[in-house]
N, C-alpha and C positions, 0 to 999 in steps of 0.2 A: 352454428354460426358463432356462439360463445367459445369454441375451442378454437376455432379457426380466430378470432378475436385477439385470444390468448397469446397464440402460438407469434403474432405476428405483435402485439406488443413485448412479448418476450425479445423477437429480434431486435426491432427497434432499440430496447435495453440494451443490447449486447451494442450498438452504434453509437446511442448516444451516453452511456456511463462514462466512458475517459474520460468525452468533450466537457460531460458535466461536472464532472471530479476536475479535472485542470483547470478550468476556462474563468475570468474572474467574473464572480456570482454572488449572490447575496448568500450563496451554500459554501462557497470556496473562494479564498483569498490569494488564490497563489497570484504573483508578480511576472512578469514577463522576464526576469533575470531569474529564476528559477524555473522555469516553464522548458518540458523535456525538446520542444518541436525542432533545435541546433541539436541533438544528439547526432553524432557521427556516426554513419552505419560501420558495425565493426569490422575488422577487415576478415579476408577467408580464414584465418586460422586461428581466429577469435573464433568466428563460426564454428568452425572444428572443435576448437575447444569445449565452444556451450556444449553440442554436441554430445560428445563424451560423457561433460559431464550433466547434461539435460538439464541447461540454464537455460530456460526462455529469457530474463534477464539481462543475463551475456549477450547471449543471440540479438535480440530484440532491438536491448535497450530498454527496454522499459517490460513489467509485468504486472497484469489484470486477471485477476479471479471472480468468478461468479458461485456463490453458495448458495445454493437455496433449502432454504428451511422454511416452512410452513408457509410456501408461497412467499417467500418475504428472500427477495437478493440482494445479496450481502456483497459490496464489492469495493475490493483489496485491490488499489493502484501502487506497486511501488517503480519508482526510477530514479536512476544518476542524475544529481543537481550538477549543475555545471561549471561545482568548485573540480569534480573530476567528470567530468561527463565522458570518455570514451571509456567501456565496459573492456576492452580486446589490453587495455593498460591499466588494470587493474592488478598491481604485482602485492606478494607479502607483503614489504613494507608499505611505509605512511599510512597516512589516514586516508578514508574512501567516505564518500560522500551520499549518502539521499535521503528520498523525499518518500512517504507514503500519505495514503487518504485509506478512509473510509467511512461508505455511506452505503443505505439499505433502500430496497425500492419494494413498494408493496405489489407483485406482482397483480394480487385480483383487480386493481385497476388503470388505470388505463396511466400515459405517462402524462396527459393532460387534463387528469381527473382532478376535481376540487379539491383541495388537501386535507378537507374536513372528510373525505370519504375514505382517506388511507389510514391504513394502523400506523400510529407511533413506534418506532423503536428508540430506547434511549441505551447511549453507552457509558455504560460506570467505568470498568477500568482496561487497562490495557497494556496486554506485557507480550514482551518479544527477546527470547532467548536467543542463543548463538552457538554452533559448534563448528568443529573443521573439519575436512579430510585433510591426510597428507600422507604424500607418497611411501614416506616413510613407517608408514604405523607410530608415529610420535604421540605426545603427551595430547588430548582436544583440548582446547582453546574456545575461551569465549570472548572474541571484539565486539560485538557488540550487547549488551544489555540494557532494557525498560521494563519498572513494574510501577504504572503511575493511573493517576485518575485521569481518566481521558480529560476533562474539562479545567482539569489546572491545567494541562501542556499542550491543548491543540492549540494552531496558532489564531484564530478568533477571541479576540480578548474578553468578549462576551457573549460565550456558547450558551444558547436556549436550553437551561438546564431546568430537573426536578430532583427531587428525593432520589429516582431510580439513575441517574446522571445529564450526559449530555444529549440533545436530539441530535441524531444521523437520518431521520426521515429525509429522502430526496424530496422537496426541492429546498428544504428549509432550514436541513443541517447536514453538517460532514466533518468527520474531525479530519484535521490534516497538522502533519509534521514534517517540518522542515529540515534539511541539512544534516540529517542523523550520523554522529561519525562512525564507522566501523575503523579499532583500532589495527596498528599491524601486527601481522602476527611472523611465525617459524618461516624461515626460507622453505623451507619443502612444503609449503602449505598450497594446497592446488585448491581447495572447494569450502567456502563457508554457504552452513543452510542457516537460516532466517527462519524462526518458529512465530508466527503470530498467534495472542490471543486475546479476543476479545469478549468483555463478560456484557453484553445486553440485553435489555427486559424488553419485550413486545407486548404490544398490545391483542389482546385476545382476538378483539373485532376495534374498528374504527368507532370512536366513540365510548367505547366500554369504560374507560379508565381500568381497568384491569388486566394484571400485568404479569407476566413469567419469565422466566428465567433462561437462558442458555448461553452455552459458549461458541465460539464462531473462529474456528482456530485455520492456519496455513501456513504451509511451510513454502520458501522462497529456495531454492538452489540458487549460487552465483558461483562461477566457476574463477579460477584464481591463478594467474598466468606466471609460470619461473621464470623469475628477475632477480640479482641481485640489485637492484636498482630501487630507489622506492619510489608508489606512485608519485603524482607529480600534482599538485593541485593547480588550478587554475588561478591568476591573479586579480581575484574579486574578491569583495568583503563575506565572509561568512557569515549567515543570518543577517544580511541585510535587508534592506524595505525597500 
């Protein structure tokens, strides 16, 4: 009955992780002018595109990962804020736009369990590389790059922090970043991947105050549509409230 317990709190998690990454919460701040739910479904040859190039992203519109390490699910929301929110107009040029989170769930217990019964996890730092494809075998390019302390740059102006960093325990912490710009890059640029990494310490056991280390890393494919045209931002304030 404990496996069977397990298996269907695991599901649950895979349901409710977006709602609770997105949704505004005492874990997450996002705003409804940043909030992905107007995403434009991309058109078919946007699809096509992801496709090829095996963007769920593209596809989507939005991407969610589940890590799990030592029972503990790590989970990586990224999507298009809706300074450019269609993914299928996403060209080399201009600037492109998004948003990611993340937060961890202790899987041994329940998503309703006391919060004194779950491990902590806290996140120190967090860096996210950048490369291209291009048709051409050209020079790689990085538009975007981050190597920062998660609790000076998530957007919560006072993340529940310690010595090991910020908490990302669901339900009581989540970092999240807004409006990240990806620059433009070479006309013949088709595919930038997105490398996350993140450094947090876990709690051994709930309660322990004892603490280890590891990294929690992913990589994001976004597929990159030929234009000479640059994308086209939407006319809202960047990083507003």
């Amino acid at each position: 009955m404990r496996h069977a317990s397990r298996r269907s709190g695991r599901t649950a998690l895979v349901t409710v992780a977006l709602a609770a990454s997105l949704a505004l919460s005492s874990c997450s701040l996002l705003e409804k002018d940043d909030a992905p739910s107007g995403t434009p479904a991309p058109s078919p040859s946007a699809s096509a595109a992801a496709e090829v190039y095996n963007s769920q992203f593209t596809r989507d519109g939005t991407f969610q990962s589940h890590i799990d390490r030592s029972q503990l699910d790590f989970v990586y929301t990224i999507y298009p804020t809706k300074s450019t929110p269609r993914t299928n107009e996403w060209y080399p040029l201009g600037n492109k736009y998004f948003t990611f989170t993340l937060q961890a769930y202790d899987l041994k217990q329940g998503l309703r369990a006391p919060f004194a019964t779950k491990r902590k996890v806290y996140l120190d730092t967090i860096e996210v590389t950048s490369t291209t494809m291009t048709v051409d075998g050209g020079k790689t390019q990085h538009p975007y790059t981050l190597d920062a302390v998660a609790k000076d740059v998530t957007f919560d102006p006072e993340p529940l922090s310690t010595k090991y960093g910020m908490l990302i325990t669901s339900p009581k912490g989540s970092l999240e970043l807004r409006n990240q710009k990806i620059k433009p890059t070479s006309l013949d640029t088709r595919g930038i991947d997105l490398t996350f990494v993140a450094t947090v310490w876990a709690e051994t056991f709930a309660g322990s105050g004892k603490f280890y280390s590891m990294k929690i890393k992913q990589s994001v494919p976004i597929a990159i549509f030929e234009s000479d045209k640059p994308t086209v931002a939407a006319k809202i304030p960047i990083n507003s409230n």
